[in-house]
C-alpha positions in Angstrom: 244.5 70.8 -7.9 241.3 68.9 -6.5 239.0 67.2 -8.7 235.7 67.0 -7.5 233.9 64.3 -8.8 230.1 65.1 -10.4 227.3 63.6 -9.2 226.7 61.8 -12.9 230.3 60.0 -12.2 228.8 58.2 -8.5 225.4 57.4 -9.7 224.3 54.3 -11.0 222.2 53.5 -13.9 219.2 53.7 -12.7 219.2 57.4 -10.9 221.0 58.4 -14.6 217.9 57.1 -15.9 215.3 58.5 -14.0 217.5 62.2 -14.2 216.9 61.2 -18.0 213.1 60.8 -18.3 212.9 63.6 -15.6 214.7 65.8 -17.9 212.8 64.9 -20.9 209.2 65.1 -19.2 209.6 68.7 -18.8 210.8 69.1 -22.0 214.4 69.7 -21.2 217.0 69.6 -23.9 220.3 67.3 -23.6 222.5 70.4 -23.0 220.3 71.2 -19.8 220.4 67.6 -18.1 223.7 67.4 -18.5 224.6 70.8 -16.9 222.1 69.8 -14.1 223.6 66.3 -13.7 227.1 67.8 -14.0 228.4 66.3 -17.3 228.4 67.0 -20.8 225.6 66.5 -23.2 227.4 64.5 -25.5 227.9 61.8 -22.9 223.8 61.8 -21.5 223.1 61.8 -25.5 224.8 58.6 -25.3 224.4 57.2 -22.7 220.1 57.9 -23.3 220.1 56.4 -26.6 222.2 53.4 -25.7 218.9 52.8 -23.4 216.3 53.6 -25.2 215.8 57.3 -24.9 214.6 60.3 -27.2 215.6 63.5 -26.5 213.6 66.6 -28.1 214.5 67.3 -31.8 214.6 70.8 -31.4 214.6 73.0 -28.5 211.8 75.1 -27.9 211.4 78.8 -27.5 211.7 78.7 -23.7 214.4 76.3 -24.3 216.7 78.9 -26.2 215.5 81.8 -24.0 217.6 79.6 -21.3 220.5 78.8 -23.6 222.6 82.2 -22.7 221.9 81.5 -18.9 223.2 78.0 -19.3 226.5 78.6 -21.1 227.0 81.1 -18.4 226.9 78.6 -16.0 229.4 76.6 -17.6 231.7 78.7 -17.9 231.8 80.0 -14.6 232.3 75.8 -13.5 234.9 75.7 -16.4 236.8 78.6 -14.5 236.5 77.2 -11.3 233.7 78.5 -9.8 231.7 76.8 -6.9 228.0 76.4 -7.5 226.8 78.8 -4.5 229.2 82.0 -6.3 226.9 81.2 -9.8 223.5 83.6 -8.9 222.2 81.9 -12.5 222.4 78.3 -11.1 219.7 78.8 -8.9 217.3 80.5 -10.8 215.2 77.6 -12.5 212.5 80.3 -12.7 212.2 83.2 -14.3 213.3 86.2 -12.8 210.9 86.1 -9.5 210.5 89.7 -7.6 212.3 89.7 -4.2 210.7 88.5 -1.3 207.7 90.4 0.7 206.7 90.1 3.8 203.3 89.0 4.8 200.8 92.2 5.5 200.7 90.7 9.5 204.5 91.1 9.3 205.6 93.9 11.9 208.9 95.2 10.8 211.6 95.0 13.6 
């Protein structure tokens, strides 16, 4: 079996860093940086507060709303999945409508 290496394994202090304050400026809880950065959140708990970081106490309403959509996500890496076969992964917004084409638009 291949293991692919996560992109919190390659990057250096500084890009875990600024994934870090990224995270916590939009109010992000541990759990979700570390599925975004491809780790757990024990080790970006750790490695935050070992430099100087404070993650949220408690996660906020729109915080849980996303916590069913992220374990489903980690699961489906767990079992092997690639990223492009997870529909969830992508959607960092809420559900949006599909896609309409402009009024000028002349069907073909």
């Amino acid at each position: 079996m291949i293991r692919k290496s996560s992109w919190w394994s390659r990057a250096s202090i500084e890009q875990k860093l600024a994934q870090i304050d990224g995270g916590i400026e939009c109010g992000m809880s541990g759990r979700f940086i570390a599925m975004n950065v491809g780790t757990t959140r024990a080790a970006v708990l750790e490695f935050g507060r070992r430099h100087g970081r404070r993650f949220i106490a408690r996660a906020s309403t729109a915080n849980n709303r996303w916590a069913g959509r992220i374990s489903g996500v980690e699961r489906a890496r767990r079992l092997g999945k690639m990223d492009c076969e997870i529909t969830s992964a992508f959607t960092i917004f809420d559900d949006l409508p599909a896609e309409r084409p402009f009024i000028d638009e002349v069907p073909a």
